[in-house]
Structures are given as C-alpha cells and as structure tokens.
C-alpha positions as CSV (number, residue, x, y, z in Angstrom):
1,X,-42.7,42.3,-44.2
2,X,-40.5,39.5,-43.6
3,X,-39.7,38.7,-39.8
4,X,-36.3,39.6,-38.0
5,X,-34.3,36.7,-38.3
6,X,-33.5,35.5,-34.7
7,X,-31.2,32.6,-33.4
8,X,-31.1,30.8,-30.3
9,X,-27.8,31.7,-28.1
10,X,-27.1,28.8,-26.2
11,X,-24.2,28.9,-23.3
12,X,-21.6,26.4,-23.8
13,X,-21.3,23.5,-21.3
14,X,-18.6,23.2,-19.0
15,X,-17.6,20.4,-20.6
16,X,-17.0,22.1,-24.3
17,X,-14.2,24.0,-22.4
18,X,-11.9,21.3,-22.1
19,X,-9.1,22.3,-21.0
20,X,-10.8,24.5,-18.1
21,X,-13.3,21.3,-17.3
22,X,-10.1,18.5,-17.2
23,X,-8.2,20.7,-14.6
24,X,-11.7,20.4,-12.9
25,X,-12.2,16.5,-13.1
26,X,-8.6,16.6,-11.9
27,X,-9.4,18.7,-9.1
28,X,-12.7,16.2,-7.6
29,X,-10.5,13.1,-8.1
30,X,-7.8,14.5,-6.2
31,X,-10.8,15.1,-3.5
32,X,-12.1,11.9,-3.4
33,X,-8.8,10.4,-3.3
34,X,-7.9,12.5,-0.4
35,X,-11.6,11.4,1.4
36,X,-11.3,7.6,0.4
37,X,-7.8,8.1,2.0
38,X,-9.3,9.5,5.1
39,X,-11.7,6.3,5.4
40,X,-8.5,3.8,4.7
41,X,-5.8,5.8,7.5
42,X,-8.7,6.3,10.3
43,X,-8.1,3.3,12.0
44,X,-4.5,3.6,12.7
45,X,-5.2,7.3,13.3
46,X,-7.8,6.8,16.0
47,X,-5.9,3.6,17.1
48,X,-5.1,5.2,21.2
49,X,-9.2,5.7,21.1
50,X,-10.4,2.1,19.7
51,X,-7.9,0.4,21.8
52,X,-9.0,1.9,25.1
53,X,-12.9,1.3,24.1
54,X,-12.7,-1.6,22.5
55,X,-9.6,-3.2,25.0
56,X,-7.1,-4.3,21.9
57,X,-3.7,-5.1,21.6
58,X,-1.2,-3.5,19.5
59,X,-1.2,-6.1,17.6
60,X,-4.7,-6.3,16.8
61,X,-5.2,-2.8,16.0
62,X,-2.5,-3.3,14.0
63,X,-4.5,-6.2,11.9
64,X,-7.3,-4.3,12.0
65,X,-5.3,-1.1,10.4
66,X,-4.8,-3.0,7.3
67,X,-8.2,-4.4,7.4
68,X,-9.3,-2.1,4.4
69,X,-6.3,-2.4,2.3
70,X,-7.3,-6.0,2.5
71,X,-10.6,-5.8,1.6
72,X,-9.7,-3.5,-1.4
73,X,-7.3,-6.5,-2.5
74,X,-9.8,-8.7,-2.9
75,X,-12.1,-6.3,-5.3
76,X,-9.8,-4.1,-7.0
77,X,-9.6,-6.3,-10.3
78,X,-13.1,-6.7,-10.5
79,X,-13.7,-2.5,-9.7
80,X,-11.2,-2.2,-13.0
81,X,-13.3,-4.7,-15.0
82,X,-16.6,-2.7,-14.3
83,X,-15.0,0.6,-14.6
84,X,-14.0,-0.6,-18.2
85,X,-17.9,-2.2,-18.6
86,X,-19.8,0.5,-17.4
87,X,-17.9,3.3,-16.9
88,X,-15.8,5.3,-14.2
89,X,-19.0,7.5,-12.8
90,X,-21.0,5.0,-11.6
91,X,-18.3,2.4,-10.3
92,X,-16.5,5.8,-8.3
93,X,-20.1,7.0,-7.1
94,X,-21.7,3.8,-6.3
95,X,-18.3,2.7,-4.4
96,X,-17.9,5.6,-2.5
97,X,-21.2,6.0,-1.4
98,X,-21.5,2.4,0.1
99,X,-18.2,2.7,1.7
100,X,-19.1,5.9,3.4
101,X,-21.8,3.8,4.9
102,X,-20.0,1.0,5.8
103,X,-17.4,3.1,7.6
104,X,-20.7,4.7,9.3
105,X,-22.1,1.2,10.3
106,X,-18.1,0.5,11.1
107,X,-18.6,2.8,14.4
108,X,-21.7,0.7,15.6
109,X,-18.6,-2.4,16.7
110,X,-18.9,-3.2,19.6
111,X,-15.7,-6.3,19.4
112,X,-12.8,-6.7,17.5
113,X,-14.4,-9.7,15.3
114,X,-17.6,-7.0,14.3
115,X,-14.3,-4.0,14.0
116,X,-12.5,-6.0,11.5
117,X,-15.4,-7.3,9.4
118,X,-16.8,-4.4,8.5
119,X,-13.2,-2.5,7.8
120,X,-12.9,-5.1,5.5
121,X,-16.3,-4.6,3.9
122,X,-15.3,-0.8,3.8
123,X,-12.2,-1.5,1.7
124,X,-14.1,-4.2,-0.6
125,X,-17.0,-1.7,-1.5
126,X,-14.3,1.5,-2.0
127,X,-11.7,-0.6,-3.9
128,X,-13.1,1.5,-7.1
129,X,-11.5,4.6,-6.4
130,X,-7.9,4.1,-8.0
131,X,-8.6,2.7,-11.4
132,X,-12.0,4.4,-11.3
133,X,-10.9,7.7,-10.7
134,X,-7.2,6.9,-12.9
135,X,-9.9,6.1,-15.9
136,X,-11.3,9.7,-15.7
137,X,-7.8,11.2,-15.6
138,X,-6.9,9.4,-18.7
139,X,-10.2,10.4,-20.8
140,X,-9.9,13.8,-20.1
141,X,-5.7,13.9,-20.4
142,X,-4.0,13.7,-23.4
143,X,-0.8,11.5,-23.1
144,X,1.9,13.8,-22.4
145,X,-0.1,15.4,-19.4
146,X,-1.0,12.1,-17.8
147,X,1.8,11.8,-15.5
148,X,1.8,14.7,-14.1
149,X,-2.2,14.4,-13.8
150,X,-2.2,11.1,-12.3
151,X,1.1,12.6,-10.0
152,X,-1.5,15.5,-8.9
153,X,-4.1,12.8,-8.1
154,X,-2.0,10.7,-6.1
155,X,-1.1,14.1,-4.1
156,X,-4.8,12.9,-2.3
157,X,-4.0,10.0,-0.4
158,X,-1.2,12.2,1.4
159,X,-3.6,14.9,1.8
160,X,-6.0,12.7,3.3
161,X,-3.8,11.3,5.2
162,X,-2.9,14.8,6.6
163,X,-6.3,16.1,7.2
164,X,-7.4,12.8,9.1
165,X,-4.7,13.1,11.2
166,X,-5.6,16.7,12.8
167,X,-9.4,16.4,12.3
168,X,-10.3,12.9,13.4
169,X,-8.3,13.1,16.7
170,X,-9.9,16.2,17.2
171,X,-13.4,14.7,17.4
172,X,-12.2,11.8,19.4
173,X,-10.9,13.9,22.1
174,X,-14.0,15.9,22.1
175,X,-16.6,13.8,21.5
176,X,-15.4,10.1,20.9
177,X,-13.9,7.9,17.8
178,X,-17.0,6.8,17.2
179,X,-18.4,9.5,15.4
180,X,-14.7,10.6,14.1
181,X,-15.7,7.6,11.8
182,X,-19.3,8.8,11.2
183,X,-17.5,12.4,9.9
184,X,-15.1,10.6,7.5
185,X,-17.7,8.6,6.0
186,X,-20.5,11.2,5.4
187,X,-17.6,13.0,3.7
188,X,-17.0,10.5,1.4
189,X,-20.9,10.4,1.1
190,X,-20.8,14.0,0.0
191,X,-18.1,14.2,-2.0
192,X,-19.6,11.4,-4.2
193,X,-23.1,13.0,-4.5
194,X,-21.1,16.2,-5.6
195,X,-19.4,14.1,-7.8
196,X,-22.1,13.0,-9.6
197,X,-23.9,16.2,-10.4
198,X,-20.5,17.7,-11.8
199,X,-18.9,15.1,-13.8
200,X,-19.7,15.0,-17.2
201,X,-18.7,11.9,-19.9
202,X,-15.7,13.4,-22.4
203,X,-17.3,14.6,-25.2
204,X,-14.8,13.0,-27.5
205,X,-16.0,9.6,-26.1
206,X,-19.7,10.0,-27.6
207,X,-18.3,7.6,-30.8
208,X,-20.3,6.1,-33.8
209,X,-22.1,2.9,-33.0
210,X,-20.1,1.0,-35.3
211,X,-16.6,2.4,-33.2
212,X,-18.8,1.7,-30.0
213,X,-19.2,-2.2,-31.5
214,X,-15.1,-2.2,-32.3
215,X,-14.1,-1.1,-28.9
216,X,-16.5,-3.7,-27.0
217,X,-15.3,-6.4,-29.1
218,X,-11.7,-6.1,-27.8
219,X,-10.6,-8.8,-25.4
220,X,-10.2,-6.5,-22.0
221,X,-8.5,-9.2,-20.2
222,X,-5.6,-9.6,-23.7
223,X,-3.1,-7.7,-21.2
224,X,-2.1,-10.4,-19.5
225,X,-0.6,-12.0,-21.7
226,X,1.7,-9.3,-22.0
227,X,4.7,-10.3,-20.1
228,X,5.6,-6.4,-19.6
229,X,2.1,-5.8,-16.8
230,X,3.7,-8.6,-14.6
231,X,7.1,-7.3,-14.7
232,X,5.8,-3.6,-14.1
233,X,3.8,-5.1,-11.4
234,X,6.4,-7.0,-9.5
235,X,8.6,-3.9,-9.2
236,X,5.6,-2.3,-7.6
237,X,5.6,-4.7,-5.0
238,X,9.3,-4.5,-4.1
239,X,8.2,-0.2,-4.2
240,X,4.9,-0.7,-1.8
241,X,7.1,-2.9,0.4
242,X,10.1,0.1,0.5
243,X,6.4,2.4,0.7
244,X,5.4,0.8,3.7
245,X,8.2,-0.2,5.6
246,X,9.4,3.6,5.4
247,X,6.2,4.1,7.5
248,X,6.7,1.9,9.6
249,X,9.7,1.9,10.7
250,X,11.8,5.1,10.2
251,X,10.2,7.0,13.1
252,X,11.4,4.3,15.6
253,X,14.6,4.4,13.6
254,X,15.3,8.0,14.1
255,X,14.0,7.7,17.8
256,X,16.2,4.8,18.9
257,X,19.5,6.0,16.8
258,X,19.8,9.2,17.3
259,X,18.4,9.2,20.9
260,X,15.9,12.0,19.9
261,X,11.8,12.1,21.3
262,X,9.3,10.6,19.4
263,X,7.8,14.1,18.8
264,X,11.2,15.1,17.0
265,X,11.4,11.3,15.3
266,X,7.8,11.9,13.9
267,X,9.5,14.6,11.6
268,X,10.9,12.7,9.6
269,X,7.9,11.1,8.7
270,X,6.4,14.4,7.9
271,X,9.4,15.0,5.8
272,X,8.2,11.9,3.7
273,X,5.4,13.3,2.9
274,X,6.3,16.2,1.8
275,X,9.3,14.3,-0.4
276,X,6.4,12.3,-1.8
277,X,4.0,14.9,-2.5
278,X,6.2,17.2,-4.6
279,X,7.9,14.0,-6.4
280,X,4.6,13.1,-7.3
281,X,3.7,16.6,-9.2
282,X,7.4,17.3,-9.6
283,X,8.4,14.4,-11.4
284,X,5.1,13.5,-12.8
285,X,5.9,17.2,-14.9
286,X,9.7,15.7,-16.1
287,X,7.9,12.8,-17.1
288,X,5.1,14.5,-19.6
289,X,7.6,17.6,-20.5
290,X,11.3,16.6,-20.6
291,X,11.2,12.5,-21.3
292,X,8.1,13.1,-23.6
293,X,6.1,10.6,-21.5
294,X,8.2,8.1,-20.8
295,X,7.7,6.9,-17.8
296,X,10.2,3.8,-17.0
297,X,13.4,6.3,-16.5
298,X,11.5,8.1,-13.9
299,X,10.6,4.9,-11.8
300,X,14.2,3.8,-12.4
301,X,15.4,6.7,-10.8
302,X,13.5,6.3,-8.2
303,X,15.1,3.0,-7.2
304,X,18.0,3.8,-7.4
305,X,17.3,6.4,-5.0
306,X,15.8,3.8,-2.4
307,X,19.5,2.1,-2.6
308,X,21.3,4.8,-1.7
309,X,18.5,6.1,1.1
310,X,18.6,2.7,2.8
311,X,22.8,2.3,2.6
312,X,23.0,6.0,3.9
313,X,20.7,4.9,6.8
314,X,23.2,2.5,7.9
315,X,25.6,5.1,8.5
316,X,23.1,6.6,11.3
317,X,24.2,7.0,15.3
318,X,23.4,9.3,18.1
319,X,26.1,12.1,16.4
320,X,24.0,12.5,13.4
321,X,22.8,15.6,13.1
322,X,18.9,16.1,13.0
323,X,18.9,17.9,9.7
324,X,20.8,15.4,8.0
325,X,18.0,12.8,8.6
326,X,15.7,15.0,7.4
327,X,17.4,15.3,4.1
328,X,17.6,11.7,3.7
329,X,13.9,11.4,4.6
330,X,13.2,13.9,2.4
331,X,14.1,11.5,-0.2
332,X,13.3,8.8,1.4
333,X,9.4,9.8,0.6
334,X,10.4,11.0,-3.1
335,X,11.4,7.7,-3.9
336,X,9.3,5.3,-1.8
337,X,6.2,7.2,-1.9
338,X,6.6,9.5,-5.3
339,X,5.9,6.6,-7.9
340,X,2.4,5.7,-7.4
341,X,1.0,8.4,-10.1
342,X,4.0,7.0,-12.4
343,X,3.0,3.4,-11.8
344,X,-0.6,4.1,-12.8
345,X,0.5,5.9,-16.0
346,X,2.9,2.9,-17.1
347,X,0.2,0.4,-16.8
348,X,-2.3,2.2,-18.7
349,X,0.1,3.0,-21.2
350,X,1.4,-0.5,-21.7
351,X,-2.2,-2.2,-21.2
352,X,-4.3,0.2,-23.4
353,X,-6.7,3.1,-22.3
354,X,-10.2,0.4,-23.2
355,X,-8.2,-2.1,-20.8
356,X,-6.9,0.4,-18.0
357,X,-9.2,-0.5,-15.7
358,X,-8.8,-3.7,-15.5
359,X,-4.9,-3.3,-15.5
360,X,-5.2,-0.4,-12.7
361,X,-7.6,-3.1,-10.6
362,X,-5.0,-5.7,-11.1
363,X,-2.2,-3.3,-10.2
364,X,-3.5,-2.1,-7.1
365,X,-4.7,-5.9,-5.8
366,X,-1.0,-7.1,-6.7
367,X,0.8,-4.5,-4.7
368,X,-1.1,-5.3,-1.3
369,X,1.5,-8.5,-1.4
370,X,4.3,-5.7,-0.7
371,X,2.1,-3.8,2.1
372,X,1.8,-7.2,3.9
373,X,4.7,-9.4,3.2
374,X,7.6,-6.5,3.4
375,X,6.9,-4.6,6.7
376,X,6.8,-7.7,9.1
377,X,9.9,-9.6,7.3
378,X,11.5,-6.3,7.6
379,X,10.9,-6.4,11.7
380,X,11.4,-9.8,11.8
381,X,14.5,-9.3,10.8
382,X,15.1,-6.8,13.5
383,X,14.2,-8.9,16.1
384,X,15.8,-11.9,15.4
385,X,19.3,-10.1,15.1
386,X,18.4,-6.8,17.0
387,X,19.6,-4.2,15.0
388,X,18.6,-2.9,11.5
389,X,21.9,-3.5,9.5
390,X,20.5,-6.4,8.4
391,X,17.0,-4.8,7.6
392,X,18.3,-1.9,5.8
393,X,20.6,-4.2,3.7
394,X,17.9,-6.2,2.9
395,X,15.9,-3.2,1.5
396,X,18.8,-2.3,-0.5
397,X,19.1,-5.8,-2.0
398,X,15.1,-5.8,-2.0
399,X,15.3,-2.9,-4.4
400,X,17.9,-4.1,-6.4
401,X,16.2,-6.9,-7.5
402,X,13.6,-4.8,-8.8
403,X,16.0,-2.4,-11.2
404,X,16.9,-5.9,-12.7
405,X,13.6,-6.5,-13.5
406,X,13.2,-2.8,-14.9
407,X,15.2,-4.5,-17.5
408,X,12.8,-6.8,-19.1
409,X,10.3,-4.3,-19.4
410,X,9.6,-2.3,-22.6
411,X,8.0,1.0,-22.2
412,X,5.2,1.5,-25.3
413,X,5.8,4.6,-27.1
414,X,3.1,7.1,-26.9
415,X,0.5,7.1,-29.7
C-alpha cells in the first residue's frame, strides 16, 4: 500500500507580501528618521539646561546646535558611497548604533571644547540615515509611489522634532539634561537593534550573478558629470537656507511686529510644521498620482510659494491679525520645509537607483552650505539696517534665483 502523499506547508515570509511588508519598511524608516531627528534637535532643545551647567553664551550654544549638522556634512557622501557598496542595513544600523553612543558619551562633557567635539562625532557617525534609509524606500517602492513614500519619511524629522521637544525637557527638569541625552540615544540604540531583526533585503534584488557582475561594474560616481545633480542641488541650497532661516527667525518676527508674547509668536512656528508635514505626504501623493512622478513642477511650486510668503511678510505690523500670520506660516512651512521628500526623489531619479546613494550623500552634504551661510547673512542683514525689509527682500530675490535655475534642469522620465 502506497503511502499518503504529504507536502510540506510552509508560511510565507513577511517579505513575499510586498505590498503589506513595504508599508512596513516605510513605517521603521519613518521611526528612525524621527529618533536620528531627536539626537540632531537635542541640543538646541535642552539649550536653557547646558547653558546654565555648562556656563555658555548664546552664541556658543548656538555653534554647538549645528555641531551635528556639521559633522553629518563631512560624512554624508561617503555614508551614500557605502550604502551603494554594502547595502542600506548595515550602513543605517551600524550608524545609528554608534551615534546613539556618542550622543551617550556626549553627556559625560564637562566644557564646551569636549560638548562640541563629540556632537560633531555624533553627526559624522549618523550621517547614514538619509540616503541609507532613502535607499530602502526606493527598493521596496515602485516609481510612482516614491514621492509620496519618501514625503511620509521625511514626516520623521518633524516628528522627532516634536517628541524631543516635550520629552527631553521633561527629563531635564526632573532629573537633568544629562541623561535627557542618555534617553535619546539608547532610543536610537533600540530602534536600530529592532531594525535589524525586521528588515529583510527585497526579494527582487536577489539577481543572477552575471546581473550582480553588470550592476557592480557601473561607474557609481558617473553622476556627476551630469550637469542636472548640481543644478538640482544648488536649488536645494537656496530651499535649506529659506528652511532654516524660517526657523530662525519668524518667531522673533511675529513677536517684534505684531507686538504679541513669545508664547503666542511660537505658533507660528508650530504652524510650520504642520504646513510641512502635510505638504510632505500631501504633495508627495500629487506628485506619484496626478503628475505621474514628476517631481520638478512640484518643487517649482514650491518656490514660487516662498516668493510670495516672504513679499507678504513685508506687509506685516502690529494691526495684523493673529490668524492671518498663521495662514501665511502655514505656507510658509509647505513651501520651505515640504520639499525634502521631493528633493530626495529627484536625485535618485535623475542619478539612478545603483547610484542613489552616493547622489543622496552628496545631496544632503551640499545643502549644509544653505543651513550655515543663509541664516546669519539673513540677520546680518537685520542688524546692519535694523529692520527685515531688506532681509525678506533678499529671500524673495534668494529664491528667485533658484526658479531660474529650475530651468536648466531636465527631469528623467520614469522607466
């Protein structure tokens, strides 16, 4: 008698659901974005607590609070270039890990020398995040769902932001700033370890060894000779500067023209945020559904937006009301802060998917030049003829420049 035939029932991996497991990877990027965001915004959120311990000036702390954007300046290109060599998992995991400890050892300063190193060495070891965690959003994305993806993923550095700003001060005023800094980095710690145990390589990407050969053959630094990635990147340097002097300066704006309380000039800021964190899903959506990927029109937008935010602002005085300034902040933030996801999309678009690392590294070094060069010519200006018409003009003009240069860029069409 013959034996029952049996066959072995195996349960499908996680990752043979693909479209369930891409809204996952989605999900633990958008995490760690929002914890390597807690890490780079502690400093200026703790800044009343390190300057009483560790007897600063403004200014210091304020040299210190771009200490890790620094630092990830410096190492972003090369995080890109091993993301592309040896993969997204271990260049995100490795990063985060080390930077969660660096941020630890960060807490041990006792001197603003010490403070400033190691916030430097925090933003050199977690430069990997962007095009590490970009990288994963494009393997598991097809085309037309990348924008909004990568929009959804930038949501994390505003909800970092958000979360350090109620939980770290909390732990400062109850215990000390010291170990505010210990929390943030063994959350980073944890959220890389978790990382690591749930994130699984594409399927798709498990290629022939003769496609493997193919794809390691290509030149990964060939984009830059493409004239388009330095145009694309300059506008993003006029954006991070509109990005950054918004944050800066429009709270003391509000406060000083429309004779209001800091409290009440602080949201406005909040109204940025939220203008930047729905423009960032919102439009990221247009961008895949309606202009079938196409991400210049978008970004265009967008400046053109800035303009008229910055020529409106001119118009400010103590009889505006406080609702209309947080309209105009509300788009303030959808402009100035909404095109990062965009941005990120564009460049691996136009540079390649086996080259968007080292494009995304590139990207996010070259746009540091508008978080520290912008900002201070933008108070300078201030200063020197002590009022902001000038400033806000400049912005305008600033801006400008940068829809001419939209010009000389061609978009790529989707494959």
């Amino acid at each position: 008698m013959s034996q029952p035939e049996t066959r072995k029932i195996n349960a499908p991996s996680i990752t043979e659901n693909v479209t369930v497991y891409r809204w996952l990877v989605l999900a633990m990027n958008t995490a760690l974005q929002g914890m390597q965001s807690l890490i780079s915004t502690s400093t200026g959120v703790l800044a009343p607590f390190i300057i009483a311990d560790l007897g600063l000036t403004k200014s210091m702390i304020g040299f210190a609070g771009g200490a890790v954007h620094i630092g990830m300046g410096f190492t972003a290109i090369l995080a890109g270039r091993l993301t592309d060599k040896h993969g997204e998992k271990i260049v995100l995991i490795l990063g985060g890990i080390l930077a969660g400890l660096a941020i630890i050892l960060t807490s041990r300063s006792a001197s603003f020398f010490v403070f400033v190193a190691l916030l430097l060495l925090t933003g050199i070891l977690s430069a990997g995040a962007t095009p590490a965690g970009s990288k994963a959003i494009v393997k598991w994305f097809p085309p037309e769902k990348q924008g909004l993806a990568l929009g959804i993923r930038q949501t994390g550095v505003t909800l970092g932001g958000f979360t350090g700003s109620l939980l770290l001060p909390f732990i400062a005023l109850n215990w000390n700033w010291r170990l505010a800094l210990v929390t943030a980095g063994i959350i980073f710690i944890l959220g890389c370890i978790g990382f690591f145990f749930t994130y699984k390589s594409k399927p798709a990407d498990q290629q022939p060894a003769q496609d493997k050969k193919t794809e390691d053959s290509i030149d990964k630094w060939s984009f830059l000779n493409d004239s388009n990635i330095w145009f694309i990147m300059a506008v993003a340097i006029l954006y991070q500067g509109a990005q950054y002097i918004m944050i800066t300066y429009l709270a003391l704006y509000v406060r000083d023209t429309l004779n209001v309380s800091v409290a009440t000039a602080a949201l406005c800021l909040t109204a940025t945020q939220l203008g930047g964190m729905s423009a960032r899903i919102g439009l990221g959506y247009v961008s895949d559904t309606l202009l079938r990927g196409a991400r210049k029109p978008i970004l265009v937008i967008q400046g053109f937006v800035i303009i008229f935010v910055a020529l409106t602002l001119l118009t400010f005085n103590e009889h505006t009301p406080l609702w209309l300034a947080l309209i105009v902040s509300w788009f303030f933030g959808m402009s100035a802060m909404g095109w990062n996801g965009l941005y990120v999309a564009l460049l691996t678009k136009t540079a390649g998917q086996a080259r968007g690392g080292a494009a995304v590294g590139l990207g996010v070094s070259m746009i540091q030049i508008g978080t520290f060069c912008f900002p201070p010519l933008f108070g300078l200006m201030i200063d020197l003829s002590g009022s902001y018409f000038i400033s806000w003009s400049f912005l305008a003009a600033m801006i400008s420049l940068g829809m001419l240069l939209f010009l000389k860029i061609h978009e790529p069409a989707h494959p």
